[in-house]
C-alpha positions in Angstrom: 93.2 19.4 201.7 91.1 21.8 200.0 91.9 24.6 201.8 95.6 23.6 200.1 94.9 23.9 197.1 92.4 26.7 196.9 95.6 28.6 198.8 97.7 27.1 195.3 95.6 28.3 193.2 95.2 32.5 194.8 99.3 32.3 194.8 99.3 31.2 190.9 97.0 34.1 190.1 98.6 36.6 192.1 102.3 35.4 190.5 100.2 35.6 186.6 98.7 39.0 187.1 101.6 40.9 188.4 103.2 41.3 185.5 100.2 43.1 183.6 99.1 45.1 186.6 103.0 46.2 187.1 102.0 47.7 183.0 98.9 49.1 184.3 99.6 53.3 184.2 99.1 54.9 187.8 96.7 56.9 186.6 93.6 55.4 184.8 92.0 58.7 183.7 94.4 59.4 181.2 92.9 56.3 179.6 90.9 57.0 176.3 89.0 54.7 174.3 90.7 54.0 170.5 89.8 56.8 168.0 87.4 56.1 166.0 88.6 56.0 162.1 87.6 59.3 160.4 84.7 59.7 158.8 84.7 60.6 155.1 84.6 64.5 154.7 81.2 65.7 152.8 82.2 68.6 151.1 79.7 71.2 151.6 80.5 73.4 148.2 78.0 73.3 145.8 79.1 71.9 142.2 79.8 74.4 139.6 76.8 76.0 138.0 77.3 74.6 134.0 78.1 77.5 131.7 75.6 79.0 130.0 75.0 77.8 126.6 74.6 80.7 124.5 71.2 81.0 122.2 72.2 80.6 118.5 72.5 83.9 117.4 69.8 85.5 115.2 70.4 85.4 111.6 72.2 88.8 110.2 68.9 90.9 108.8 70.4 90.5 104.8 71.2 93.4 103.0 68.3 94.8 100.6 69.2 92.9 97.4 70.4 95.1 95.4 68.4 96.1 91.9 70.3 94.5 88.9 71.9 97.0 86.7 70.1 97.6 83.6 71.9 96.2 80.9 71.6 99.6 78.6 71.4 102.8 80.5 71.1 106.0 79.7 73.0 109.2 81.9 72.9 113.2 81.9 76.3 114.7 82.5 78.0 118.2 82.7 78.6 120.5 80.1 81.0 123.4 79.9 78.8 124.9 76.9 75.6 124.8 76.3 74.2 122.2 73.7 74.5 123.1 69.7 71.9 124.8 68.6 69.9 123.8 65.2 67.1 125.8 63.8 65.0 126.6 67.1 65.9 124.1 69.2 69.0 122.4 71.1 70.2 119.0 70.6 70.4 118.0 73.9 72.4 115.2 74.1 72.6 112.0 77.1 74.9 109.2 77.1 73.8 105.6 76.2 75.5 102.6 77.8 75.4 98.6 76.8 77.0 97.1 79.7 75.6 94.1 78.4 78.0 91.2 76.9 75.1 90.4 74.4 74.0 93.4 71.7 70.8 95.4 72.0 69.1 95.6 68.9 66.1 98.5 68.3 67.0 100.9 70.4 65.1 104.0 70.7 65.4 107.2 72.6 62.1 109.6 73.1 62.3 112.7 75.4 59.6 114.7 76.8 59.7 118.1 78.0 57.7 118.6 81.3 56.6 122.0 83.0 54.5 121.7 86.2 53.8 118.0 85.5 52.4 118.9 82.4 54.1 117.7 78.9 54.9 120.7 76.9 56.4 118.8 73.7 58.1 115.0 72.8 60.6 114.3 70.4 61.6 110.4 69.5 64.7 109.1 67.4 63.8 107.5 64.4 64.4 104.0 63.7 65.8 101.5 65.7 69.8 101.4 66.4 71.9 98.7 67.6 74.4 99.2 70.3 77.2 96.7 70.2 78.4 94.7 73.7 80.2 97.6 76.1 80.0 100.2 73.9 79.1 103.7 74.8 78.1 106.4 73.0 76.5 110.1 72.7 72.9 110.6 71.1 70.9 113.5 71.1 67.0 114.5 70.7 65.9 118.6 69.5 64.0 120.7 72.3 63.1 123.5 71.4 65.1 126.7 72.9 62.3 128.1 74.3 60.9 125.7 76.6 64.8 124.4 77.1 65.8 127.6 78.9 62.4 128.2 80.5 63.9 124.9 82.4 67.3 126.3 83.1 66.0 129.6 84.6 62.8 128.4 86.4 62.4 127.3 89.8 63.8 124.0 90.7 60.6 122.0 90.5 60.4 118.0 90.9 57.4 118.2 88.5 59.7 120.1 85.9 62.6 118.8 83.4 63.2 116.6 80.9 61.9 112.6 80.7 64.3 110.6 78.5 62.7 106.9 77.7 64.8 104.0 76.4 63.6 101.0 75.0 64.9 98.0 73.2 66.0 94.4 73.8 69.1 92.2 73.7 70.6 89.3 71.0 69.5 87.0 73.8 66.4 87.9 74.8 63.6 85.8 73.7 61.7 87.1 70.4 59.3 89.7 71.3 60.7 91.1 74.5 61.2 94.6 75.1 63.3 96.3 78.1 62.8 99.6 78.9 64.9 102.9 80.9 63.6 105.8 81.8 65.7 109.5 83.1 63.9 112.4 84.5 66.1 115.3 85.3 66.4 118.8 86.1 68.8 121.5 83.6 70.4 123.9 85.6 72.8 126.6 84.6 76.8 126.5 85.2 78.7 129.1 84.9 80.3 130.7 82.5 78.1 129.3 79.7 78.0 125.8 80.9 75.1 123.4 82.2 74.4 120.4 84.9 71.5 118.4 85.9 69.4 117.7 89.3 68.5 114.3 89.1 64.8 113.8 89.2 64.4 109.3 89.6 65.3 106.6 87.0 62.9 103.6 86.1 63.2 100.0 84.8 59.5 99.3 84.4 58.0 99.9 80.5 55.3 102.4 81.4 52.7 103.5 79.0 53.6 107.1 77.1 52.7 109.9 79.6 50.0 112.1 77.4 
């Protein structure tokens, strides 16, 4: 009776597995266990450097400030003829400027004669004048013709020429206050009979008289 049913039950399993051996390919080496999933690509590039943040630039060096214009100036200029003459000397002549909007009250003009760094005569207007608010005008001191043309004809000489010195102060300044100018330049002949000037320094500063 056993033998029966043990012989049932190897029929019942050879009838179940047929079917999924019959699906079973002939070959089994062509069998490959499932892929696995991907794994996540690492990217191997670097990430990009950050830019270089620029240094704040330097501040621009500034300018030299530039010195404030005097408010009353003085200025040689060019002459087709010589100066007038009267007596023994010529009245040599400069150009005064208020560029000021205020006027300049006691204004006085003196003008030395230099030879060789050495002062060979002065002469100094007389009391003083008032120059109005953007007015310009022509004034002009004696030097003697002598020394005058010693200066046109003699070597050109930074220690040489003519010093002019203005001084005076404005409406607005406070009570007391003097400002000052100062010319030193060169006289030089022009042809036919005229005259020009080399330029020797301008000042602001009120210095003592030179001796």
């Amino acid at each position: 009776m056993g033998k029966f049913f043990a012989l049932v039950i190897a029929v019942v399993t050879v009838v179940w597995l047929a079917p999924m051996c019959a699906s079973l390919p002939s070959d089994l080496s062509t069998l490959s266990a499932p892929a696995a999933p991907p794994a996540p690509v690492v990217s191997t590039a670097t990430a990009p450097a950050p830019l270089p943040v620029a240094a704040p630039a330097a501040p621009a060096p500034s300018a030299p400030a530039a010195v404030p214009l005097s408010p009353v100036t003085i200025s040689t200029y060019r002459s087709r003829s010589m100066f007038p003459v009267e007596g023994e000397s010529y009245v040599v002549s400069v150009l005064r400027r208020n560029h000021a909007e205020a006027q300049a009250e006691g204004v006085r003009l003196t003008v030395a004669a230099r030879v060789r760094g050495e002062v060979i005569e002065r002469a100094e207007s007389g009391p003083g004048q008032i120059l109005a608010p953007g007015t310009t005008s022509y004034f002009g001191l004696p030097v003697t013709t002598e020394v005058f043309d010693h200066l046109l004809d003699g070597p050109e000489d930074a220690r040489s020429g003519l010093e002019w010195t203005l001084t005076y102060r404005l409406e607005s300044d406070a009570p007391g206050t003097t400002r000052c100018f100062g010319l030193r330049a060169l006289p030089r002949r022009r042809e036919p009979s005229g005259l020009t000037w080399v330029p020797l320094g301008q000042t602001r500063k009120c210095e003592p008289a030179a001796p």
